[in-house]
N, C-alpha and C positions, 0 to 999 in steps of 0.2 A: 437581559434574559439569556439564560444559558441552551447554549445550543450545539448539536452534533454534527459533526465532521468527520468524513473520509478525507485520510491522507492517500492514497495512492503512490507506489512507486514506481516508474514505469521503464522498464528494460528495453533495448532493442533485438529483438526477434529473438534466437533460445540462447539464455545465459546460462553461466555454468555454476553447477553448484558445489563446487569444489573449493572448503573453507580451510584449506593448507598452503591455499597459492597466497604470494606476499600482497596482491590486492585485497584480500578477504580479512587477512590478519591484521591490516592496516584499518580497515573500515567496518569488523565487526567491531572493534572496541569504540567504536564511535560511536556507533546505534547503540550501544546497548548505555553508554552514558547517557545518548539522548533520550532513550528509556525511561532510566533513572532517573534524569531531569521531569520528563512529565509527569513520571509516578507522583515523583514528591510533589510535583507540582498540584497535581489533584485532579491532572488535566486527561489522561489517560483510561482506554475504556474496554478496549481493544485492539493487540495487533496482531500480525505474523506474518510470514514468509511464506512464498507460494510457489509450489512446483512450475518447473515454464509449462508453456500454451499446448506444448506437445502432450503433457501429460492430463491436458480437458478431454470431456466429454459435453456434449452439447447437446439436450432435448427440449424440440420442437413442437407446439405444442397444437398435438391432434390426436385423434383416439388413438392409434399405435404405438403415440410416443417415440417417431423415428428419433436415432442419435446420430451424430459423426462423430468422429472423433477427432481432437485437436479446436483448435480456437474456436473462437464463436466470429471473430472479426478477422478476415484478413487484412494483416496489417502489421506495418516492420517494427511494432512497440507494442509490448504488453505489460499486463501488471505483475511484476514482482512479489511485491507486497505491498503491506496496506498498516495504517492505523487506525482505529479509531478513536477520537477527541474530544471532551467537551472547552465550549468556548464561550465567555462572556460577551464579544466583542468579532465582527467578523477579521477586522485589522490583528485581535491577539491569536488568532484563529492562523491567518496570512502569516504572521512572525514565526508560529509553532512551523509553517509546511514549508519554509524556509529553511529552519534550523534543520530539518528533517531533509530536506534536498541538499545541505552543507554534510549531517552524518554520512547520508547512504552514497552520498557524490552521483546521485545520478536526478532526475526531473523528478518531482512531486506534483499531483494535481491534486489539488485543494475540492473539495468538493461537501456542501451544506446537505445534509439529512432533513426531506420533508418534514415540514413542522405537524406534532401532531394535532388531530381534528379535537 
């Protein structure tokens, strides 16, 4: 049965997003093969890249709707970016969030999509 996955990329505390430096130009041609590999693969559903944690907002949930702004977690890693996957198999599921922590050279966390009721 097929099923849905978040990839998660996860940075440590605010990264830069500056895709001129010789680490970006080395690592976006990688994602984005890895891209192309899921495209075709059939496996692909959604992704993208996320502003750092600085650039959140965070509401609370009560009549005012207070916000802060910045993360929602204090903590020296946030997400990056994200995929999202379909997978037959939670192991083909595990090989995709691999290949995706070998593209992006930084930690992927794998993570299954409540099945629906």
């Amino acid at each position: 049965m097929t099923q849905q996955y978040l990839l998660s990329v996860c940075h440590e505390d605010e990264y830069d997003l500056d895709f001129d430096t010789e680490e970006m130009r080395r690592i976006g041609p990688q994602v984005g093969a890895f891209n192309e590999e899921l495209t075709a693969a059939g496996k692909w559903v959604f992704g993208g890249g996320l502003m750092p944690a600085s650039h959140a907002v965070v509401f609370r949930p009560s009549a005012d709707a207070p916000m802060t702004d910045g993360p929602f977690a204090e903590s020296k890693e946030q997400i990056g970016g994200f995929w999202v996957i379909t997978a037959d198999t939670v192991d083909e599921a595990r090989d995709w969030a691999r290949r995706a922590s070998l593209a992006c050279e930084l930690p992927v966390e794998l993570r299954p999509f409540q099945p629906d009721e």
